[in-house]
C-alpha positions in Angstrom: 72.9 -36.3 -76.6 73.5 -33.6 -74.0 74.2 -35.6 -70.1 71.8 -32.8 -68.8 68.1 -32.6 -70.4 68.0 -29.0 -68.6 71.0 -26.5 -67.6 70.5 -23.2 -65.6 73.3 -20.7 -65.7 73.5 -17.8 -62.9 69.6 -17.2 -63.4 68.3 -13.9 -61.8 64.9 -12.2 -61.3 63.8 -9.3 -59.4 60.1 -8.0 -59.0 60.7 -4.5 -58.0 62.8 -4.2 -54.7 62.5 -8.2 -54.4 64.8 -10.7 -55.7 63.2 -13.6 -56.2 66.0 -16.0 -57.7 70.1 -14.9 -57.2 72.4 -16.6 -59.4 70.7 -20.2 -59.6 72.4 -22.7 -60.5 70.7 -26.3 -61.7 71.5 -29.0 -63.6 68.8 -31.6 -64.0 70.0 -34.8 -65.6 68.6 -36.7 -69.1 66.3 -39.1 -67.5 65.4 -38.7 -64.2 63.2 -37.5 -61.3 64.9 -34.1 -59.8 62.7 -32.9 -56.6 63.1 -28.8 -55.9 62.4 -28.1 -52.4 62.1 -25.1 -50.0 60.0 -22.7 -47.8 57.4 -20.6 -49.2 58.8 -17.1 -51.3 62.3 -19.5 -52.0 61.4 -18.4 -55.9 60.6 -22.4 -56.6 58.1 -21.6 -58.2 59.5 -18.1 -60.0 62.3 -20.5 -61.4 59.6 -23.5 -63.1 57.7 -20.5 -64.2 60.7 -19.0 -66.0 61.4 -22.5 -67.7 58.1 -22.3 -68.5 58.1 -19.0 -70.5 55.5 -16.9 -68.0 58.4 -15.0 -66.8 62.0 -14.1 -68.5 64.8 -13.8 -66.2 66.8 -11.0 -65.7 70.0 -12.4 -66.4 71.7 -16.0 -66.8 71.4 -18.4 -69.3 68.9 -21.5 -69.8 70.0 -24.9 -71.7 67.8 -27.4 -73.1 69.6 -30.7 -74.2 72.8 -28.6 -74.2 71.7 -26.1 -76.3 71.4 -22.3 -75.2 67.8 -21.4 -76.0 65.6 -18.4 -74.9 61.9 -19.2 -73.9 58.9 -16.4 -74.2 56.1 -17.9 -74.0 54.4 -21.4 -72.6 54.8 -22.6 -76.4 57.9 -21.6 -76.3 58.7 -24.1 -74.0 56.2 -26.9 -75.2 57.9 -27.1 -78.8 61.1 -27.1 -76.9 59.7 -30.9 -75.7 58.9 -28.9 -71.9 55.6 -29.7 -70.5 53.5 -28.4 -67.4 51.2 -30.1 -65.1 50.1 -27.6 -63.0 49.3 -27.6 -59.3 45.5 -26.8 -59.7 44.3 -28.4 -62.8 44.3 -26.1 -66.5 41.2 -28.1 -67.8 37.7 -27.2 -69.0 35.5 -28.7 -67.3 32.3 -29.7 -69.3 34.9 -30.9 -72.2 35.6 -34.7 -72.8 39.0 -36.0 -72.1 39.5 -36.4 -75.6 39.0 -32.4 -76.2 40.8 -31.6 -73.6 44.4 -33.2 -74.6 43.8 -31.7 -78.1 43.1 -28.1 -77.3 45.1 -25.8 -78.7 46.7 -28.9 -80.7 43.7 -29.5 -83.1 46.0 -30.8 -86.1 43.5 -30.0 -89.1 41.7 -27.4 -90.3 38.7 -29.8 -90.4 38.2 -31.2 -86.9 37.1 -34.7 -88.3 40.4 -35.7 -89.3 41.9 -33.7 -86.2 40.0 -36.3 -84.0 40.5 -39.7 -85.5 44.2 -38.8 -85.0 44.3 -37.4 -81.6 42.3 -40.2 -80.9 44.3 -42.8 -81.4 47.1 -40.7 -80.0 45.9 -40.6 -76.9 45.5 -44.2 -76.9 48.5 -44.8 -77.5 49.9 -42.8 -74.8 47.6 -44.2 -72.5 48.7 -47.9 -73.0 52.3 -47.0 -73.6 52.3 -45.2 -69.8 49.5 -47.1 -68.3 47.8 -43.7 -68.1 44.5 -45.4 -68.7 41.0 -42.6 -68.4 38.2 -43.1 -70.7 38.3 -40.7 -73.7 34.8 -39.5 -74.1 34.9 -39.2 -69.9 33.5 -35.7 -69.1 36.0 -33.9 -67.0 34.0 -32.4 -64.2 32.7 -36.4 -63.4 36.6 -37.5 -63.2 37.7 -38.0 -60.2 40.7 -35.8 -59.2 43.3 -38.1 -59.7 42.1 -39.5 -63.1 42.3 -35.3 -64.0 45.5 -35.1 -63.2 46.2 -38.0 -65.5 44.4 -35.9 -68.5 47.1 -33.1 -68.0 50.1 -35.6 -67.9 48.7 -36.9 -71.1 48.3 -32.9 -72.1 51.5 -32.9 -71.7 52.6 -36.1 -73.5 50.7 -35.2 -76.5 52.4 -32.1 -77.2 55.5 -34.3 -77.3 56.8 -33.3 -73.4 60.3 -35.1 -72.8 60.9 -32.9 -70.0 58.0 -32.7 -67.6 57.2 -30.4 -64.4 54.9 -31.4 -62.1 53.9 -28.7 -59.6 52.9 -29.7 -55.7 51.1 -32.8 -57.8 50.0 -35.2 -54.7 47.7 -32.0 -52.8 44.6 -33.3 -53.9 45.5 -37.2 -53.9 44.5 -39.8 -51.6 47.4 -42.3 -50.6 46.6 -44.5 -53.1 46.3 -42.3 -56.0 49.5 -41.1 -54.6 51.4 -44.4 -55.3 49.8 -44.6 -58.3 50.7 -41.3 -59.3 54.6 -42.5 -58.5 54.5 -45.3 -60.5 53.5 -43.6 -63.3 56.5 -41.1 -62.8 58.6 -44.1 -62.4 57.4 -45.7 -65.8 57.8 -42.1 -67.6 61.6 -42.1 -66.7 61.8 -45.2 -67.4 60.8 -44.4 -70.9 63.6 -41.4 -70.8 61.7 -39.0 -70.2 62.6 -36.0 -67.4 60.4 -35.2 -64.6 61.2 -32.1 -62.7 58.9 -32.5 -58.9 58.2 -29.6 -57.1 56.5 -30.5 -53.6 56.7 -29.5 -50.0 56.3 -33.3 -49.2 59.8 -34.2 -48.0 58.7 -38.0 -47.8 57.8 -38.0 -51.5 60.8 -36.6 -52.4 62.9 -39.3 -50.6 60.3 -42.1 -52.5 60.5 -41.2 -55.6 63.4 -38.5 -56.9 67.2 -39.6 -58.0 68.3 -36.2 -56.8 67.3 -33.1 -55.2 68.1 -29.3 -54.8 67.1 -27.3 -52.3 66.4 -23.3 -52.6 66.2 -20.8 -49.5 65.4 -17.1 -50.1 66.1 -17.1 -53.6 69.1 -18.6 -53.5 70.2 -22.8 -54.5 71.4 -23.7 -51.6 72.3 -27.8 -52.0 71.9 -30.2 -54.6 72.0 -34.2 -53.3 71.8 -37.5 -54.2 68.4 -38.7 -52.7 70.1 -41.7 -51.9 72.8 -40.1 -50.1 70.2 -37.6 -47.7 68.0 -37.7 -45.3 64.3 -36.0 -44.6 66.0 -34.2 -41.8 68.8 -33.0 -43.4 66.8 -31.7 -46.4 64.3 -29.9 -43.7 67.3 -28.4 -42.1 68.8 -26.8 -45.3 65.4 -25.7 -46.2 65.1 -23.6 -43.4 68.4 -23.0 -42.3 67.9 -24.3 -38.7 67.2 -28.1 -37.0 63.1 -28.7 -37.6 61.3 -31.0 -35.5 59.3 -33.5 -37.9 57.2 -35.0 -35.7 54.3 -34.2 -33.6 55.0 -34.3 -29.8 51.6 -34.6 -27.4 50.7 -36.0 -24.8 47.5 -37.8 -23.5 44.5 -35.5 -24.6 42.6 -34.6 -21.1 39.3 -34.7 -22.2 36.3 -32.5 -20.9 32.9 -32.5 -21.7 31.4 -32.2 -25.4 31.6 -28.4 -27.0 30.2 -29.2 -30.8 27.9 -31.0 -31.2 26.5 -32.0 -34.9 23.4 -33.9 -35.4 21.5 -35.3 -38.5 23.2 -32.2 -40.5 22.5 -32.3 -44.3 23.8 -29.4 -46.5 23.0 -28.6 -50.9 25.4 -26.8 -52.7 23.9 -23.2 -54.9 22.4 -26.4 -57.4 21.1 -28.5 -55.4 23.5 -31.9 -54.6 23.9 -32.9 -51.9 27.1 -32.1 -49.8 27.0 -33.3 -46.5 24.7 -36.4 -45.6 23.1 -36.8 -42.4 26.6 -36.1 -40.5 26.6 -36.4 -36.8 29.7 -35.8 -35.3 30.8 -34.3 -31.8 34.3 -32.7 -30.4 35.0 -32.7 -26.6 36.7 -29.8 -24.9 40.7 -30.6 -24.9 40.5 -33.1 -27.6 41.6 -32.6 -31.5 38.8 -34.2 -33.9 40.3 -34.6 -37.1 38.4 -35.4 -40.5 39.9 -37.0 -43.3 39.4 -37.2 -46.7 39.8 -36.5 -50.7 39.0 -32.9 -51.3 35.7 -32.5 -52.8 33.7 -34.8 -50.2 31.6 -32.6 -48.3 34.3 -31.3 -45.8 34.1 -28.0 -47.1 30.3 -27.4 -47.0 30.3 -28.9 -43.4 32.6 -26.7 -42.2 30.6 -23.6 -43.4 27.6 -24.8 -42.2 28.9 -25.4 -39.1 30.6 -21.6 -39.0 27.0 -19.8 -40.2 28.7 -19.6 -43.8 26.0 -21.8 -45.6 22.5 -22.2 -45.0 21.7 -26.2 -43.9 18.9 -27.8 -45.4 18.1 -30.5 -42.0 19.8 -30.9 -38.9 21.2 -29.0 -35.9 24.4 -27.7 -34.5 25.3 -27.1 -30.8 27.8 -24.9 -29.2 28.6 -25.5 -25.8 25.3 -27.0 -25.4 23.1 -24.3 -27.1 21.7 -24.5 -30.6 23.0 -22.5 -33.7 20.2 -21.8 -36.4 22.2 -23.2 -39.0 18.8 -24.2 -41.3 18.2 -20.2 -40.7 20.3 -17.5 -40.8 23.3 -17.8 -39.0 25.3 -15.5 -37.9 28.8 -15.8 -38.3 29.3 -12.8 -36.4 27.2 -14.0 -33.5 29.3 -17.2 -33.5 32.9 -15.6 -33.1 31.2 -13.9 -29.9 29.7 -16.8 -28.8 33.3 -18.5 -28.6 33.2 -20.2 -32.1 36.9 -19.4 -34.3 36.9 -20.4 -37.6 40.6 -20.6 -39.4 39.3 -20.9 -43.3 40.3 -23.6 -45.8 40.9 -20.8 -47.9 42.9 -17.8 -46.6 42.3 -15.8 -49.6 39.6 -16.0 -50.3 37.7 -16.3 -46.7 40.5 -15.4 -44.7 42.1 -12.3 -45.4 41.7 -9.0 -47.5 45.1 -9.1 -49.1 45.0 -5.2 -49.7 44.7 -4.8 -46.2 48.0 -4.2 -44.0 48.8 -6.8 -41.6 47.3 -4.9 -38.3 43.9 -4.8 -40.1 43.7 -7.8 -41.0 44.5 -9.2 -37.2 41.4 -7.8 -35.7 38.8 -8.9 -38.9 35.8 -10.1 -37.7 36.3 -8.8 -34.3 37.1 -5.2 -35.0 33.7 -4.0 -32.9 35.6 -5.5 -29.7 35.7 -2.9 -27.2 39.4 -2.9 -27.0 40.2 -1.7 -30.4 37.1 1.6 -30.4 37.7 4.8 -29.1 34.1 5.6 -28.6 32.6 5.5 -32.4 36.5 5.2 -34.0 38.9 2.6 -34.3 42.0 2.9 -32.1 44.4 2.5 -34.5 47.4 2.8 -32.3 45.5 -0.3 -29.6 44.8 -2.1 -33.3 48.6 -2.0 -34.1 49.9 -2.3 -30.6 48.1 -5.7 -30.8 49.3 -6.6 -34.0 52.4 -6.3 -32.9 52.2 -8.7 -29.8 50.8 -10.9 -32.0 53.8 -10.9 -34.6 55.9 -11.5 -32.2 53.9 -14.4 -30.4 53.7 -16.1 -33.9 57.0 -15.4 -35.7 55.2 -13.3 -38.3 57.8 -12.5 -41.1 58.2 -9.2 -41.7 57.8 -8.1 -38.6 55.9 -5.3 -39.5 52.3 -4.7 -39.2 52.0 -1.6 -41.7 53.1 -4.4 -44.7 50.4 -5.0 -46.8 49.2 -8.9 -46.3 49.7 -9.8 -50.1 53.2 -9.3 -49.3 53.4 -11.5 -46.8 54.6 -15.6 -48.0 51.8 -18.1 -47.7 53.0 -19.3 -44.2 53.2 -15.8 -42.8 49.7 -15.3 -44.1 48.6 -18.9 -42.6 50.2 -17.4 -39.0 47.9 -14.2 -39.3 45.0 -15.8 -39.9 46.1 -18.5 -36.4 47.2 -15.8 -34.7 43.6 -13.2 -35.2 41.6 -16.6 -34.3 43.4 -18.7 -31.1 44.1 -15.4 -29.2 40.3 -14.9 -28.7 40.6 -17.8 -26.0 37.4 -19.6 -28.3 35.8 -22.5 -26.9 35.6 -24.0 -30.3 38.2 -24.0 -33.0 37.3 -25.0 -36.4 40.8 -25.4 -38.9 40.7 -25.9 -42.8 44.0 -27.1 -43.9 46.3 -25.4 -41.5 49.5 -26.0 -43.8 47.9 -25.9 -47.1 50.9 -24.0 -49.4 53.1 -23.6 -46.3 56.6 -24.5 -45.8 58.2 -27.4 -43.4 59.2 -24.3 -40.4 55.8 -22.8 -40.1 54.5 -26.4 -40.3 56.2 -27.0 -36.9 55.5 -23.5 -35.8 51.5 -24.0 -36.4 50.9 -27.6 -35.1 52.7 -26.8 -32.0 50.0 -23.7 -31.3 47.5 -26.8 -32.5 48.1 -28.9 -29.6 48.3 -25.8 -26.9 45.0 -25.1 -27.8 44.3 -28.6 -27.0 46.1 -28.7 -23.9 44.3 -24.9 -23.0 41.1 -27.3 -23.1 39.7 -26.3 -26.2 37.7 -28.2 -28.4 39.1 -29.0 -32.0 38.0 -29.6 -35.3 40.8 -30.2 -37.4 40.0 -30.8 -41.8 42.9 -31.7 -43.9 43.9 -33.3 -47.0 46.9 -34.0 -45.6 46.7 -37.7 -44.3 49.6 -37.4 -41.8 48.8 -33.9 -40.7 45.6 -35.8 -39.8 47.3 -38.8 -38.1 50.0 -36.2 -36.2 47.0 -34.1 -34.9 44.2 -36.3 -34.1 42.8 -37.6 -30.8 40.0 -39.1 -33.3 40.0 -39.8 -36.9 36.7 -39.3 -38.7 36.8 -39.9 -42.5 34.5 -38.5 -44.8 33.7 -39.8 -48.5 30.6 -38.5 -50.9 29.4 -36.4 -48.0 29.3 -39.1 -45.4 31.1 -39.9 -42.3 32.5 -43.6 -43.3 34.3 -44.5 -40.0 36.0 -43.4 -37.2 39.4 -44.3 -36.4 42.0 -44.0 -33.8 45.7 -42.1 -34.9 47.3 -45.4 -34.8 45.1 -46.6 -38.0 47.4 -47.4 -40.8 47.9 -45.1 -43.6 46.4 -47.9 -46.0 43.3 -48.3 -44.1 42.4 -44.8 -43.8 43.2 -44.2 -48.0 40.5 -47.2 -48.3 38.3 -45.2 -46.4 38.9 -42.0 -48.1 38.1 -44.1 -51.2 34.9 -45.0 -50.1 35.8 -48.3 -48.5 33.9 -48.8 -45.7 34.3 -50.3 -42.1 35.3 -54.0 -42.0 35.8 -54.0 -45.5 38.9 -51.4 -44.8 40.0 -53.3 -42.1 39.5 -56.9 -44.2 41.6 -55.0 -47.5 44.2 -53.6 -45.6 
């Protein structure tokens, strides 16, 4: 057998004017767990997806157990024994487990026999990897990380030896997270080749054998995990020294800005989101809420912003109430000193076919300082965006680029940049680093905590336990829409994943 389970030979892609890989070179060994790091447009992900068969490079030349091969499609590269688990979850979700590892792999013409097989299959699998989720379990009732079980075992089914996991701990609490690492750990111990793709630098030092690193398009380093460091790896990620840690002082803490009482918010059918949540942030303090994705953080925020309509409860701003049981308006808010950085740039954040310099005034384009009577002032509009690139490193510098071309950090920085330099009294942020690279990590918390020190009044939601920890003057975690405890940044990692699992008070404390 072949030393290397994949080989990648001088592998080149362009999109247009935009070369996304340049002569990669990687060889991945039989048997291990090989970490790809780097920023944001790197071509990471471009590289995986030409493995993968959803793109076809331009040139170079792709080995699979030593053997030149040439992948087109997705099963393509599953009969070649590669297999994908992808960073948000290819499942259907009113399927069973069982239905879901089989489609597209039925096996017989008559689905009887098709099931008895896959059936005991999957069992198999499941005790031979200790990938254990209950066959007939409906999807949509899993639990994220018991989903992201289903597609390893996707994966598995089809006969994967190498697998590539894709940014697979975002939607994990701690503990699913170890879990999660085990299970890699067990799969290579069973031979098999995992191929990790994460922005996590501490994952990559806790689990992988080796790791390369890519920087605009280009492999930069491959090391011996063993034989680096997290700062080195941040360093040749983004070509310059990158501070890793948090530095704050003392908050100095003023009097109460937000203030959430009794709130209770339904989703469009009826469940209940957010449970009788009270909560309050102080002016020059960071508030931070923790928890799994899915557990009500979303629906408070927009209820909170005017987004969504509250069934019970009230909402004060700087003393005076919001109508969030009526009809908000989120407009009214963002004048009344309320900024709102969205979970989801995307789709709440930013019109993508927009260029930059619109984008930067949305939401506040009726300011006086962007009209010329009844008109935009286009040339005040861009004149602004401008400062504003250059305030927040905004790469290209150029506020005539459409934002779709802009990486997922750059996009993150507009989005910081339109909100914090409105001098709010209230900033609300949804994953401030979600999809964004180590630099512009730095680059945003450090804007985080002036606003804090400016005396503003911060709610801060991430999945992103030590975002949370780094950030926080308070911790508040949330679990099936309620606020479980409150903790202090000092809380141990451990205690606050019991939490986010829905262990409560004492009980954390007692477990951990």
């Amino acid at each position: 057998m072949a030393e290397y389970a994949i080989e990648l030979e001088g592998i080149n892609k362009s999109f247009g004017p935009v070369r996304a890989n340049r002569d990669i070179e990687l060889r991945v060994e039989r048997g291990t767990i090989h970490g790809i790091i780097g920023e944001n447009g790197a071509g990471k992900s471009t590289l995986m997806s030409i493995l993968y068969g959803f793109y076809q490079a331009d040139s170079g030349k792709i080995k699979v157990n030593g053997e030149t091969v040439t992948i087109n499609t997705p099963n393509h590269a599953i009969d070649l024994g590669i297999g994908m688990v992808h960073q948000h979850f290819m499942l259907v979700e009113n399927f069973t487990v069982l239905e879901n590892v089989m489609l597209g792999a039925e096996g017989a013409q008559l689905l009887r026999g098709g099931i008895s097989h896959a059936r005991g299959e999957l069992e198999r699998l499941e005790h031979e990897y200790s990938l254990d989720v209950d066959p007939d379990g409906i999807i949509q009732e899993l639990p994220v990380g018991l989903q992201q079980r289903v597609e390893i075992l996707k994966a598995l089914y089809r006969g994967a030896e190498i697998l590539i996991l894709d940014e697979p701990t975002g939607v994990l609490t701690p503990a699913e997270a170890d879990h999660l690492f085990r299970i890699l750990k067990q799969l290579k111990e069973q031979g098999k080749t995992i191929v990790l793709i994460t922005h996590k630098l501490r994952e990559i030092m806790a689990v992988t054998d080796n790791v390369s690193v890519m920087r605009q398009g280009t492999m930069v380093a491959t090391r011996r995990t063993a034989d680096t460091s997290v700062e080195e790896l941040a360093e040749l990620m983004v070509g310059r020294r990158v501070l890793l840690r948090v530095e704050k002082g003392e908050p100095t803490v003023g009097e109460t800005k937000l203030r959430v009482e009794s709130l209770t918010v339904k989703d469009s059918r009826g469940v209940t989101m957010v449970d009788n949540v009270s909560l309050d942030v102080r002016a020059g303090e960071i508030v931070g809420i923790a928890g799994v994705a899915g557990n009500g953080q979303s629906h408070l925020i927009e209820a909170i912003t005017g987004i969504r309509r509250a069934q019970t409860g009230r909402v004060l701003l700087d003393g005076e109430p919001i109508g969030v049981t009526g009809e908000a308006d989120p407009n009214l808010l963002r004048h009344r000193g309320l900024a709102h950085v969205p979970e989801d740039r995307h789709h709440m954040g930013l019109v993508l076919a927009f260029e930059e310099n619109e984008n930067a005034i949305l939401g506040y384009h009726d300011d006086d300082k962007y009209l010329s009577g009844p008109m935009l002032n286009i040339a005040a509009i861009r004149a602004d965006a401008e400062k504003k690139i250059t305030k927040y490193d905004i790469r290209p510098p150029n506020p005539r680029l459409k934002t779709a071309n802009f990486s997922g950090g750059n996009q993150q920085k507009i989005v910081l940049a339109r909100e914090m330099e409105r001098d709010p009294i209230v900033l609300i942020v949804g994953q401030p680093t979600r999809g964004v690279d180590v630099g512009a990590i730095e680059f945003i918390h450090k804007r985080i905590i002036e606003m804090r020190d400016q005396g503003k009044a911060v709610l801060l939601v991430s999945v992103e336990l030590d975002e949370i920890r780094s950030l926080s003057d308070r911790i508040l975690v949330m679990f099936a829409g309620r606020i479980v405890g409150e903790r202090t940044p000092d809380a141990t990692e451990g205690e606050l994943g019991l939490l986010m699992a829905g262990v409560e008070g004492d009980k954390a404390e007692a477990a951990e």
